[in-house]
Kinemage of the C-alpha trace (Angstrom):
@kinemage 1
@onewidth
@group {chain A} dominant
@subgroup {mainchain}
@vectorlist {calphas} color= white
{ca unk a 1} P -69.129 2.158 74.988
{ca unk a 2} L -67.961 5.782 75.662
{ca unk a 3} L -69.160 7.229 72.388
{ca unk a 4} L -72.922 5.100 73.315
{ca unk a 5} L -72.950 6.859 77.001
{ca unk a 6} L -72.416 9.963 74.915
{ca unk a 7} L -74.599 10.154 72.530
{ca unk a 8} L -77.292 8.785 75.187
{ca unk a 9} L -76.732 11.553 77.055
{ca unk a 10} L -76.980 14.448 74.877
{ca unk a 11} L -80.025 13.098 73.396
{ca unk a 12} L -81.122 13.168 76.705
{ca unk a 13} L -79.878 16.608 77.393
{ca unk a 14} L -82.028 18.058 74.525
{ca unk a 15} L -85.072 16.013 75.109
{ca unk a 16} L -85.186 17.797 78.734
{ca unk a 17} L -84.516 21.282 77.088
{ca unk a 18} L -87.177 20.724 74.436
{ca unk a 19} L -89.598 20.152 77.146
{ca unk a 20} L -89.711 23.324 79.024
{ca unk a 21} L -93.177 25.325 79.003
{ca unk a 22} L -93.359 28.564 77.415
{ca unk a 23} L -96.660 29.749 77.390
{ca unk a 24} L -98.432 31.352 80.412
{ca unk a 25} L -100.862 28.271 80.567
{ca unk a 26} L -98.014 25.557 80.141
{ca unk a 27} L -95.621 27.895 83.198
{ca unk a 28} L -98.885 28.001 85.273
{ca unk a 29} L -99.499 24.080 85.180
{ca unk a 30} L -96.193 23.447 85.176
{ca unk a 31} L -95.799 25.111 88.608
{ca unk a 32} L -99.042 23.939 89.711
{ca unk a 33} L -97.423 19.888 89.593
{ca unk a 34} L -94.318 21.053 91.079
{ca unk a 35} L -96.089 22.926 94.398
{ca unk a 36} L -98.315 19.983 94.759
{ca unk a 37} L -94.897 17.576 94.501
{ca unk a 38} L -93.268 19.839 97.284
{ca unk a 39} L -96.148 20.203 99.585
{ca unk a 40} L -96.894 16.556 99.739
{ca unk a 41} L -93.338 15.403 100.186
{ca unk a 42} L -92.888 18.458 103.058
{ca unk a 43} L -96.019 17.805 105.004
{ca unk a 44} L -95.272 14.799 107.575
{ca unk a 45} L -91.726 16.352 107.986
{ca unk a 46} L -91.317 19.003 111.319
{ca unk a 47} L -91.437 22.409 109.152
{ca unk a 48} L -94.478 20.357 107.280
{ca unk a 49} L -96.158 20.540 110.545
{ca unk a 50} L -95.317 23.732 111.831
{ca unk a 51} L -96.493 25.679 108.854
{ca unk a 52} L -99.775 23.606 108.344
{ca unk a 53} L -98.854 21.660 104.306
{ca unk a 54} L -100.502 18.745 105.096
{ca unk a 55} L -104.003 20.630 103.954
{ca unk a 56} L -102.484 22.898 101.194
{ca unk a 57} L -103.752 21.977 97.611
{ca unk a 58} L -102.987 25.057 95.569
{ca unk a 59} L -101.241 28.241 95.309
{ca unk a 60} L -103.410 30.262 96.848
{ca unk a 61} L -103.844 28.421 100.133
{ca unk a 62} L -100.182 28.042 100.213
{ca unk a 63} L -99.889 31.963 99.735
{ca unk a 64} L -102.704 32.787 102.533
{ca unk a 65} L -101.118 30.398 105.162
{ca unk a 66} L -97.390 31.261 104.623
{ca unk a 67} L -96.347 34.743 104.307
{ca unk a 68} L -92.775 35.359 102.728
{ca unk a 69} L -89.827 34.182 105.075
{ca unk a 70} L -86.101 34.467 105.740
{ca unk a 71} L -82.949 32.642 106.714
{ca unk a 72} L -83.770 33.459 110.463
{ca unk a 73} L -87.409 31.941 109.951
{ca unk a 74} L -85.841 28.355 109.877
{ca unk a 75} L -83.467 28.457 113.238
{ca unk a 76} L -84.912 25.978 115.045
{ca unk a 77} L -85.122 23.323 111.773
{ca unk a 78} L -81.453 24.271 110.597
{ca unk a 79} L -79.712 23.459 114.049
{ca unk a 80} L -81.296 20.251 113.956
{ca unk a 81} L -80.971 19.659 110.581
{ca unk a 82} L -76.614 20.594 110.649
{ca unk a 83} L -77.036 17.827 113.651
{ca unk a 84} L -77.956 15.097 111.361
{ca unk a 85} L -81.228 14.684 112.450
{ca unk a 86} L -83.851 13.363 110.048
{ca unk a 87} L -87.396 14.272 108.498
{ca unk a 88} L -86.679 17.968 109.753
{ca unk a 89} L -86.802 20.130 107.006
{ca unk a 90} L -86.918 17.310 104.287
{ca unk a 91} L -87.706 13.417 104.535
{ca unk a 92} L -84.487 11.942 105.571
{ca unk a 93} L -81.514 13.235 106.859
{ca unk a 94} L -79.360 16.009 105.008
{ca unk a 95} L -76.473 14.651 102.666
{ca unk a 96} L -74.691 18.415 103.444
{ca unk a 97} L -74.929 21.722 104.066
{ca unk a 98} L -74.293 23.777 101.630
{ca unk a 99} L -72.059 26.881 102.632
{ca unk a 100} L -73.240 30.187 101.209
{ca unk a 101} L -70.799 32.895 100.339
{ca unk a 102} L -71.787 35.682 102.432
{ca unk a 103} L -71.742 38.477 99.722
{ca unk a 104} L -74.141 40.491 101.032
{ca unk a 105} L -72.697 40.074 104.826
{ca unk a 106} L -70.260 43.305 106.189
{ca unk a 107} L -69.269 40.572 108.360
{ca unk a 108} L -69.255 36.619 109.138
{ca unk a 109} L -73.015 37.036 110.225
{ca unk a 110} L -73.389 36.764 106.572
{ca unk a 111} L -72.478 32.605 106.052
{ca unk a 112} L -75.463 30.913 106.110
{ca unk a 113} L -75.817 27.020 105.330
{ca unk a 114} L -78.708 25.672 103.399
{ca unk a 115} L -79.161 21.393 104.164
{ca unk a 116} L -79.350 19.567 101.077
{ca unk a 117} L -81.405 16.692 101.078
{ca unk a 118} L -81.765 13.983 98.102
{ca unk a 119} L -84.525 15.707 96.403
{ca unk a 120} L -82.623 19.443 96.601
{ca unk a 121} L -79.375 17.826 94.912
{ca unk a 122} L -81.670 15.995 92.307
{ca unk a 123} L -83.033 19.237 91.391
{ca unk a 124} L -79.960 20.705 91.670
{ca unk a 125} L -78.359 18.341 88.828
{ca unk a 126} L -81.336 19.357 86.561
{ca unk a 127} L -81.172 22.923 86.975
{ca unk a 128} L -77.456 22.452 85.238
{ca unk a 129} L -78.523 19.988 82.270
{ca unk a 130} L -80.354 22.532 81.520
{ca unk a 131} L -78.120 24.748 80.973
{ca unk a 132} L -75.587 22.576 79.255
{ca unk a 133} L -78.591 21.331 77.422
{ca unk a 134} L -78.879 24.868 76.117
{ca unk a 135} L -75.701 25.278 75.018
{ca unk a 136} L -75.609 22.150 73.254
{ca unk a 137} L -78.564 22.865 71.334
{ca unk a 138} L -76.576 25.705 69.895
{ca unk a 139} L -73.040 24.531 69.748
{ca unk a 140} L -73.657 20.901 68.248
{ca unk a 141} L -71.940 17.824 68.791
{ca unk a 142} L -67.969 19.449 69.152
{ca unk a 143} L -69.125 20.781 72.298
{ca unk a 144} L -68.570 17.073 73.487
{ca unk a 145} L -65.074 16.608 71.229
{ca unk a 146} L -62.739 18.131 74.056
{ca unk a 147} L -62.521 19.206 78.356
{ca unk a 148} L -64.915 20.900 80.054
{ca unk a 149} L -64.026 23.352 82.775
{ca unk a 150} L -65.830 23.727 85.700
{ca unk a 151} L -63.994 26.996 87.428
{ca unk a 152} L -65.661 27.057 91.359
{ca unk a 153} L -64.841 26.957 95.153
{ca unk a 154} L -63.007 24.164 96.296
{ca unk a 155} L -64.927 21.117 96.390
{ca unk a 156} L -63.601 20.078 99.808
{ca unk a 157} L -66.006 19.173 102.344
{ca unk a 158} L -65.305 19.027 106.098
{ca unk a 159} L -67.717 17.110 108.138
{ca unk a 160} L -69.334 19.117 110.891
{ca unk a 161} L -69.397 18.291 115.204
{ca unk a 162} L -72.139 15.944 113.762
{ca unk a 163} L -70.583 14.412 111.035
{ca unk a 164} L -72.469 16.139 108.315
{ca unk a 165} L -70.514 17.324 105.096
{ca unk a 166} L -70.064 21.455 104.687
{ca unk a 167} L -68.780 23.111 102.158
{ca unk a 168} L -69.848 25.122 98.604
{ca unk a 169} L -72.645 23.699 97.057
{ca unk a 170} L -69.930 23.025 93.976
{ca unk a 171} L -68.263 20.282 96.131
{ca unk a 172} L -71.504 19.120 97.092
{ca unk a 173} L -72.715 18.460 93.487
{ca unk a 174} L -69.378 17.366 91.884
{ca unk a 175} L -69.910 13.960 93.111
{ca unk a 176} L -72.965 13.717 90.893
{ca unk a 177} L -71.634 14.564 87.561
{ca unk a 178} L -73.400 11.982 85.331
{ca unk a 179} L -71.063 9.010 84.418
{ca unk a 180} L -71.013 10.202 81.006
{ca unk a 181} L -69.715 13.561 81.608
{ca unk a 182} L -67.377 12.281 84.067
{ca unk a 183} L -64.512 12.059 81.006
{ca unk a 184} L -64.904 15.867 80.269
{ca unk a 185} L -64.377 17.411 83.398
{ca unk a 186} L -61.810 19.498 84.306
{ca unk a 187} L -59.953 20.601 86.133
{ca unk a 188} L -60.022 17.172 87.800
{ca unk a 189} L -60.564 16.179 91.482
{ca unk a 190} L -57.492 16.516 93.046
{ca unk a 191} L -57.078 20.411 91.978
{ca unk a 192} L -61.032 21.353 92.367
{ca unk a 193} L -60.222 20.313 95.920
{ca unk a 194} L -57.432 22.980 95.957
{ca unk a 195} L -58.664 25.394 98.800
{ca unk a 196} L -55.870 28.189 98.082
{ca unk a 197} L -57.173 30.242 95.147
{ca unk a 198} L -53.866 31.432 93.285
{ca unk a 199} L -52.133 27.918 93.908
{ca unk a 200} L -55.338 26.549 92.317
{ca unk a 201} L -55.026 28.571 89.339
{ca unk a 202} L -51.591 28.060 88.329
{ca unk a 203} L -52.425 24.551 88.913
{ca unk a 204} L -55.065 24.983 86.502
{ca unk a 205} L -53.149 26.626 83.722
{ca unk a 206} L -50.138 23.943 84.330
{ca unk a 207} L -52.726 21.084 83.388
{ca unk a 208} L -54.624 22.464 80.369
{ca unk a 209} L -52.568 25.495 78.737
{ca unk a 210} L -52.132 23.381 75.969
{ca unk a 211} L -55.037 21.043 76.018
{ca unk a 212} L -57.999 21.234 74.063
{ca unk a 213} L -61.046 23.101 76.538
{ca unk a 214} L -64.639 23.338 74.588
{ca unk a 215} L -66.219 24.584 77.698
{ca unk a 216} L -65.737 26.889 80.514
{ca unk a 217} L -68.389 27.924 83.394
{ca unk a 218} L -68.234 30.232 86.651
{ca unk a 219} L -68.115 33.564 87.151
{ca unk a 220} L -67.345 36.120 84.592
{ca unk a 221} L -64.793 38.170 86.536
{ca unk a 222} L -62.292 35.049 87.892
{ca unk a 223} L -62.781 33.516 84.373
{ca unk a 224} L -61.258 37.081 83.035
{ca unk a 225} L -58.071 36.357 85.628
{ca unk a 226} L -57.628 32.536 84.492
{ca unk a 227} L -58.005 33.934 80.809
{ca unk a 228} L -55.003 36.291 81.349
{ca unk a 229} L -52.397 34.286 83.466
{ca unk a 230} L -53.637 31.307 80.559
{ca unk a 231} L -52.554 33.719 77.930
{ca unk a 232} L -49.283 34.433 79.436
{ca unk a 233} L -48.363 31.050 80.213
{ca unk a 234} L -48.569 30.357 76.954
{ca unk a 235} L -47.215 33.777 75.053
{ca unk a 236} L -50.330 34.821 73.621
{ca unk a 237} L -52.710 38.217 73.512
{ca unk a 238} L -56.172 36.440 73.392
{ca unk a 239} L -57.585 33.726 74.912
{ca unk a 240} L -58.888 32.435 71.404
{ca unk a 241} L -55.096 32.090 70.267
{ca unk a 242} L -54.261 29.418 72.996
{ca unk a 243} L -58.002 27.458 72.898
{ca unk a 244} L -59.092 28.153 69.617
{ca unk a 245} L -61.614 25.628 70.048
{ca unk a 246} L -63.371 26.852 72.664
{ca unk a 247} L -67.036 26.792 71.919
{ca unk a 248} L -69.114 28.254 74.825
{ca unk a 249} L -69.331 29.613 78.223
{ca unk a 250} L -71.745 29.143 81.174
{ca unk a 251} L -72.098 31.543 83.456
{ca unk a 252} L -73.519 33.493 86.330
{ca unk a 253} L -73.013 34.675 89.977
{ca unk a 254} L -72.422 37.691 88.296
{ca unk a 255} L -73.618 40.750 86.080
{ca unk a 256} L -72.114 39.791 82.578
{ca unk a 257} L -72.166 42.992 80.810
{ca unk a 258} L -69.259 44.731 82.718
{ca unk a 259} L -67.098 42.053 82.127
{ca unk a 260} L -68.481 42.117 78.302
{ca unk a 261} L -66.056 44.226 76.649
{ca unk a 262} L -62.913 41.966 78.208
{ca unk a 263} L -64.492 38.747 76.851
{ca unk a 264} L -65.235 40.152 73.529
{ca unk a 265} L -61.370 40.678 73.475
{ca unk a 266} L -60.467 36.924 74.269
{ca unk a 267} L -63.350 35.065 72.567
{ca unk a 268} L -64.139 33.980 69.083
{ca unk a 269} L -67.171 35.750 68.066
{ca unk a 270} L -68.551 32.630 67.252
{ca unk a 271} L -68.058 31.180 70.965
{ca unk a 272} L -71.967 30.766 72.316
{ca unk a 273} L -72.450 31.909 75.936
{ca unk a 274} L -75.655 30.634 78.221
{ca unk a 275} L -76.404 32.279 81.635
{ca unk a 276} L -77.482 30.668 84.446
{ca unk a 277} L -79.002 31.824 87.911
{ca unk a 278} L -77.897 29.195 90.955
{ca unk a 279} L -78.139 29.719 94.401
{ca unk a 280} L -77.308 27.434 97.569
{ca unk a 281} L -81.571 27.616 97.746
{ca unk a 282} L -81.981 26.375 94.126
{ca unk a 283} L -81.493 26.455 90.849
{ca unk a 284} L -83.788 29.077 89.559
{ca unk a 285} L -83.500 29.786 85.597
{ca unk a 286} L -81.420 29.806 82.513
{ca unk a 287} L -80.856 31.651 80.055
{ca unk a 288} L -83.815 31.563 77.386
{ca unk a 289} L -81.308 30.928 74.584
{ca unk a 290} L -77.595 30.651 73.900
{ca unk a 291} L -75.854 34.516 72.915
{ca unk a 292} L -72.554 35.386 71.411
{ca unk a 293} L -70.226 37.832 72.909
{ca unk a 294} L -70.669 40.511 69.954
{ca unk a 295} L -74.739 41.058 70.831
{ca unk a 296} L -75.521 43.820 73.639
{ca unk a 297} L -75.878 41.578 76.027
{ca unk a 298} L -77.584 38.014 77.258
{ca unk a 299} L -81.293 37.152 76.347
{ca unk a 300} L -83.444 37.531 79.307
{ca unk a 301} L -83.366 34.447 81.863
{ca unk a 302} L -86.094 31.351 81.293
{ca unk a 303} L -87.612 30.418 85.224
{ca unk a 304} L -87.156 26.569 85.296
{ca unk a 305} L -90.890 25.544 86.146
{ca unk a 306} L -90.710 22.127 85.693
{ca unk a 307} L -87.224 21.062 87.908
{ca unk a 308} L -88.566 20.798 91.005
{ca unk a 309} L -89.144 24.180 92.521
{ca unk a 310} L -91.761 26.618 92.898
{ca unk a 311} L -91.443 30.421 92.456
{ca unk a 312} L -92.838 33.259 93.814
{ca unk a 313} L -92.320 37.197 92.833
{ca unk a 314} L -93.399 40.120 95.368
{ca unk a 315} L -93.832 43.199 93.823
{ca unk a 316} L -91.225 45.825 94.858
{ca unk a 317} L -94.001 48.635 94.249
{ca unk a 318} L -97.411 46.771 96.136
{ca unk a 319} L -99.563 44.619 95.131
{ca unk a 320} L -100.044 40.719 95.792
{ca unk a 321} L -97.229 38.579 94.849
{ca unk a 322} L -97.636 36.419 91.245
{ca unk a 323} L -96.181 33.271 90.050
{ca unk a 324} L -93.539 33.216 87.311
{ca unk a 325} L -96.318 33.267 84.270
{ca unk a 326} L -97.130 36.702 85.649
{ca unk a 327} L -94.276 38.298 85.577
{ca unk a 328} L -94.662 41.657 84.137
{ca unk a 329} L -92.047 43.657 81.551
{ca unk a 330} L -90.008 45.940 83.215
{ca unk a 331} L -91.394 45.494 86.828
{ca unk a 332} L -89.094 44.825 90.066
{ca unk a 333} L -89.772 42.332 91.925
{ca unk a 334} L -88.346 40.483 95.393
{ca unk a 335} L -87.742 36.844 94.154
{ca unk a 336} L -89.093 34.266 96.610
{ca unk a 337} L -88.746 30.361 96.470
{ca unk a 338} L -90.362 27.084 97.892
{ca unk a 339} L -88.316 24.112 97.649
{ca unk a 340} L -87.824 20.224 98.252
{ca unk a 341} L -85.128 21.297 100.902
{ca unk a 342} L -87.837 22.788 103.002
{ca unk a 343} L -87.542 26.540 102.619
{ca unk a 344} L -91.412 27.860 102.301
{ca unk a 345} L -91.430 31.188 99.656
{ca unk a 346} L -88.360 32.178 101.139
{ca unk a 347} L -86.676 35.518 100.103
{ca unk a 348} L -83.464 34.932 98.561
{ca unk a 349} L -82.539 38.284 98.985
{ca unk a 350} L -82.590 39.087 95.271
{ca unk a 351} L -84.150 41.904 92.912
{ca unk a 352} L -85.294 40.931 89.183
{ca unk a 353} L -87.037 42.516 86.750
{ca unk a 354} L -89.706 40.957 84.969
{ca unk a 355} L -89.288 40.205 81.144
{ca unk a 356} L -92.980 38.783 80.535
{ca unk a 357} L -94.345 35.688 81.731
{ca unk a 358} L -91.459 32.744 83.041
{ca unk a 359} L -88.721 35.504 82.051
{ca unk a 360} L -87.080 37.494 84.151
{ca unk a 361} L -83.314 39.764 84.456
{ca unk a 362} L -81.518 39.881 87.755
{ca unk a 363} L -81.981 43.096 89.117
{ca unk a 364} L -79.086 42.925 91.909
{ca unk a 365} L -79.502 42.334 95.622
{ca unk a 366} L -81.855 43.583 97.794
{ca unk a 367} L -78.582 44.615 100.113
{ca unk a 368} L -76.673 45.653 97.213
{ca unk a 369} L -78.547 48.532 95.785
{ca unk a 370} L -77.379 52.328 96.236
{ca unk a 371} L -80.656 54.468 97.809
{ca unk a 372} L -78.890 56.063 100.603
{ca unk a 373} L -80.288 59.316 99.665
{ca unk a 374} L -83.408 57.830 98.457
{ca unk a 375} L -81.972 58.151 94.544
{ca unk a 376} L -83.556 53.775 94.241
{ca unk a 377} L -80.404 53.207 92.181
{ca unk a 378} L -81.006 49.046 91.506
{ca unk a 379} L -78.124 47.292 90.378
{ca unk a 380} L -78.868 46.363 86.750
{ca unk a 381} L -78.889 50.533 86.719
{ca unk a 382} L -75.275 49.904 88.007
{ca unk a 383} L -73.889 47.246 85.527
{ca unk a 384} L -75.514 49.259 82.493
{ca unk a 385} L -74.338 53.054 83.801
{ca unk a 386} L -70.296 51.778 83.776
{ca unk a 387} L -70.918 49.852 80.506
{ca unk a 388} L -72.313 53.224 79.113
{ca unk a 389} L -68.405 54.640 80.094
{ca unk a 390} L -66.822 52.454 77.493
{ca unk a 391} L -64.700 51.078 79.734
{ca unk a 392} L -62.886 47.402 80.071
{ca unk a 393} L -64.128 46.462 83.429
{ca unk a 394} L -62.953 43.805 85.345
{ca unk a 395} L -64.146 44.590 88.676
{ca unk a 396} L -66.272 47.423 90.274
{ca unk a 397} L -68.057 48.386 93.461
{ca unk a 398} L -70.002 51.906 94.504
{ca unk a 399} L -69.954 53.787 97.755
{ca unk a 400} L -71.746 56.754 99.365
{ca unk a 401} L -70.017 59.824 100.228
{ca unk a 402} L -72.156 60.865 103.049
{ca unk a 403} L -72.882 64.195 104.074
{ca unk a 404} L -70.995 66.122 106.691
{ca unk a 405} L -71.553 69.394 108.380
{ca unk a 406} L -68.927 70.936 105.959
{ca unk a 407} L -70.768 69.726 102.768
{ca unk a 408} L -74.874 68.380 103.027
{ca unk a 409} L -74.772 66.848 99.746
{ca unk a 410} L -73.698 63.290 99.173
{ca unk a 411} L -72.728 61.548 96.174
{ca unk a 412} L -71.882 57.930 94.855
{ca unk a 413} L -68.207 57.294 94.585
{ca unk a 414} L -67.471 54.681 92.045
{ca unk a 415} L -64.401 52.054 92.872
{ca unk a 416} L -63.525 50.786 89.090
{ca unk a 417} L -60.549 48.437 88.386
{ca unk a 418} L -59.556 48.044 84.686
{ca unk a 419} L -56.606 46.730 82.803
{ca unk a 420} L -56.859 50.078 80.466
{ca unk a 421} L -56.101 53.395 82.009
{ca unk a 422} L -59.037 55.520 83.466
{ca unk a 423} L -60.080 59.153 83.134
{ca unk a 424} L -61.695 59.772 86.047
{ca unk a 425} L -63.657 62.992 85.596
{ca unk a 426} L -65.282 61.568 81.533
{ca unk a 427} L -66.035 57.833 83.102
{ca unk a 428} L -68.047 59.800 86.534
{ca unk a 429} L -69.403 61.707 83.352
{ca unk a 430} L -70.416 59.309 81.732
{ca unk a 431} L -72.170 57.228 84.407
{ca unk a 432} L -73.893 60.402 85.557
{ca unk a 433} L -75.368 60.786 81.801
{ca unk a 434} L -76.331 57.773 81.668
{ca unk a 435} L -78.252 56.937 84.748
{ca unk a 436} L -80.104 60.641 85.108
{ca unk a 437} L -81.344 59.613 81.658
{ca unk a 438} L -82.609 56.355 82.950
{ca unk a 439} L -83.639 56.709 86.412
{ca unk a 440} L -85.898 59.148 87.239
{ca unk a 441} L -85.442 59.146 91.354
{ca unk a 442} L -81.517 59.659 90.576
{ca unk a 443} L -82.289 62.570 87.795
{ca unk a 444} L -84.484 64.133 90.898
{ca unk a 445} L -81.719 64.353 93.405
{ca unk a 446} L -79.212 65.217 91.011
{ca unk a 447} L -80.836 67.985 89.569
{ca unk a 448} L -79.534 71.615 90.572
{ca unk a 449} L -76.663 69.581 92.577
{ca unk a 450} L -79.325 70.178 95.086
{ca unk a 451} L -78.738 66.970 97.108
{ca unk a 452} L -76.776 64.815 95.379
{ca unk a 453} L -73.504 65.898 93.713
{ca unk a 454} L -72.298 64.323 90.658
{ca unk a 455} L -70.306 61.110 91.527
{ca unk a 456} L -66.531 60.716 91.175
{ca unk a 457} L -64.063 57.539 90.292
{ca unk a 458} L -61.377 56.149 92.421
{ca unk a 459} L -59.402 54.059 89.921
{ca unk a 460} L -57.493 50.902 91.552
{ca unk a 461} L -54.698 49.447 90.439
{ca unk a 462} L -54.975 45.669 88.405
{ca unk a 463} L -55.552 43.593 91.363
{ca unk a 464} L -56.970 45.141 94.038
{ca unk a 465} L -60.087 43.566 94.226
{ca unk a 466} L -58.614 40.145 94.438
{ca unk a 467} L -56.582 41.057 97.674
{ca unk a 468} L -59.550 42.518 99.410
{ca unk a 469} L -61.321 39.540 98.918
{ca unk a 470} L -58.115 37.665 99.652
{ca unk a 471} L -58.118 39.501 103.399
{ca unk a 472} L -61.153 38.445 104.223
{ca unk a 473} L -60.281 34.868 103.382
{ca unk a 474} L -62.507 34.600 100.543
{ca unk a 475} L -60.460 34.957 97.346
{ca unk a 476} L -61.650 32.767 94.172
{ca unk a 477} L -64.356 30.425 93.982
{ca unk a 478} L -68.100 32.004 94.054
{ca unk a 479} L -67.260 34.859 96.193
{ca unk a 480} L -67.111 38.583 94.612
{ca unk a 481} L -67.071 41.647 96.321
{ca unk a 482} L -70.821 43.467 96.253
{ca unk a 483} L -72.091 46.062 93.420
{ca unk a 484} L -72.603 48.485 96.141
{ca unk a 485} L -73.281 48.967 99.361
{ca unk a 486} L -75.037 50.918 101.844
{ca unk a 487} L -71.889 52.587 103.775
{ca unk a 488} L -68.330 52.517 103.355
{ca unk a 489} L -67.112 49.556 104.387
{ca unk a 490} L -66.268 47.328 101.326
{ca unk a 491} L -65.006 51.098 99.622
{ca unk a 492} L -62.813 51.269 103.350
{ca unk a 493} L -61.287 47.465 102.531
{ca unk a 494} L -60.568 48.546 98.709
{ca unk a 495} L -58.945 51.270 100.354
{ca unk a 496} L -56.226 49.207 102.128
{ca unk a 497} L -55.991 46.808 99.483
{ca unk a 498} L -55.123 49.060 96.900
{ca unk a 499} L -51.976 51.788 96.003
{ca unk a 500} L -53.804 54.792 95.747
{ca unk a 501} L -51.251 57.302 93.791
């Protein structure tokens, strides 16, 4: 019976990744069905109304009704929607609210909670067959021949005033893990509903150190810190040594290629990696193809066109804003998205960069980018600068030095934490070579030390970002401190979280 459900659903798994579009024609149509799907569903509900759907045929009319819109946009529709009230945003009432993690936010103002109605969740649970569906293409059948980790939040939901669930969107999901994946997946209820982060890792590492794990997904960075207190548990150097069997990784939440250099250390080279791009919103692409940890880097992503979304990409330089089969190599855009859950081309708050049509990389956040002094430093300029430096990175975060009567000039300061010592003065170096040969605004302030001085390193001790994190009450899980930010107060809570010599 087991092996049947099995093998049912993996066949099923790659008849859903074999039918993704890939031309411009095939992402157009595709997209086409899906807007039409949303609008009709959306237009007797209240946001239906108030935006006008019930008229809206195609893309265009859709664009020339309703301009781009925000969290803020929706206030009236989300308090009645976190009441329980029905055919509000979606048909039907919401099954939760899905509690983002605020990384953008200096403060609590940043938690926002998306409602997740029947349709959102459906799409949701497609969104990651595809990406396992990926990886199984590429890893075969022994994939399936062990446990499958799942490293997120805490899947504990507390009902609102209301009675309506809240909590992270990977509490809200777990309950619809498909029956036949149900025997895989780790690390089992009662410790995914572990709130506190460390006692949920050494929980973790007490129930599979020596069990046989074929899959691991989450974010790159808190993988790297179950990865090493695995390794000691169990007296070894490399992650490989105590699951040698491990065949791939999912993951995303994060910039990869930092982190790059510290996986190639504890995975087989063999070990196939897939990233995906979720959000509390929806699930937005996948990697194009499966990668292994000695290439460069991942593939570019694949927009999922046909999962029950529609996406929409505003050009960072002008222009009118194109669907995903016009993305364009190389260009930035704002990413926006229209979904079953009632959100009308709203703006995630994310850059990408275009990779040709229905491909795309993410850029960073729209919040999370370094222009202070108007050097238009995007994160993906970030994440490649400090892997230029060589180094082992398992954390990092940039601040401005701002100017001052004394001194005019500012400069980045870069907060790096790495297991391998850190030579401050080559690594700020090394990132300054790097990104005045790659981004021309930065090359312009930097040059003469006219207005922007070269940047320097603050090395933290093994740790530090985790306790930051930890003061704020959001250690583990899908939070992560930003890339950068716009003044000094994630570099001021690094600050007191680390011992500076």
């Amino acid at each position: 019976m087991v092996r049947g459900l099995l093998g049912y659903g993996v066949a099923r798994l790659l008849a859903l990744d074999d039918r993704r579009p890939v031309t411009p024609a095939g992402i157009r149509a595709a997209q086409d069905r899906e807007l039409a799907r949303i609008l009709a569903r959306l237009g007797p509900t209240a946001v239906g109304r108030r935006f006008g759907l019930g008229d809206l045929r195609d893309a265009a009319a859709f664009r020339d009704r309703v301009a781009p819109t925000g969290y803020g946009d929706y206030a009236g529709e989300l308090a009645r929607s976190a009441q329980g009230e029905p055919d509000v945003l979606f048909p039907g009432r919401p099954r939760a609210l899905a509690q983002t993690s605020g990384t953008t936010s200096s403060g609590a103002a940043g938690e926002r909670f998306i409602p997740q109605g029947a349709d959102l969740l459906d799409h949701h649970a497609r969104g990651g067959r595809a990406a396992l569906a990926r990886l199984a293409a590429a890893v075969g059948p022994r994939l399936f021949a062990g446990r499958m980790l799942m490293l997120g939040g805490s899947t504990s939901l507390t009902a609102n005033a209301h009675g309506v669930p809240v909590g992270d969107l990977s509490g809200i999901v777990v309950d619809r893990i498909p029956s036949w994946l149900q025997g895989f997946y780790e690390p089992g209820r009662a410790i995914a509903l572990e709130s506190d982060w460390e006692r949920k890792l050494a929980r973790i590492v007490e129930r599979l150190a020596h069990r046989d794990v074929r899959l691991v997904s989450g974010i790159p960075s808190w993988m790297l810190v179950l990865f090493d207190r695995l390794c000691r548990a169990r007296g070894v150097e490399r992650l490989r040594d105590a699951w040698p069997d491990l065949a791939g990784l999912i993951h995303g939440g994060h910039a990869v290629a930092p982190t790059l250099p510290m996986l190639r250390h504890h995975l087989d080279p063999a070990t196939r990696l897939v990233e995906v791009y979720p959000a509390s919103e929806g699930f937005l692409a996948v990697g194009s193809r499966a990668w292994t940890p000695d290439e460069d880097g991942p593939p570019p992503l694949a927009c999922l066109c046909a999962h029950g979304i529609w996406l929409d990409f505003l050009p960072e330089d002008g222009g009118p804003a194109v669907g995903a089969d016009g993305l364009e190599d190389g260009r930035l855009y704002r990413i926006l998205v229209t979904t079953p859950g009632g959100l009308l081309r709203y703006q995630i708050g994310d850059l990408v960069r275009g990779c040709g049509p229905g491909l795309l990389r993410v850029a960073g956040r729209v919040r999370c980018r370094i222009s202070v002094f108007g050097e238009h430093v995007e994160g993906d300029h970030l994440d490649a600068a400090i892997t230029a430096a060589g180094l082992r990175v398992a954390h990092y975060h940039v601040a401005p030095v701002l100017p001052t009567p004394a001194e005019p000039r500012g400069r980045h300061e870069w907060w790096i934490e790495s297991p391998d010592p850190i030579d401050p003065v080559a690594v700020a170096a090394a990132i300054d070579r790097h990104l005045r040969a790659t981004v021309l605004d930065y090359d312009a302030h930097r040059a003469g030390d006219q207005q922007l001085l070269a940047p320097t390193v603050v090395p933290v001790p093994p740790g530090t970002f985790a306790a930051a994190l930890a003061a704020q009450g959001k250690l583990g899980g899908q939070h992560k401190v930003p890339q950068a930010w716009a003044d000094r107060t994630v570099a001021d809570r690094l600050a007191a979280a680390a011992t500076l010599p």
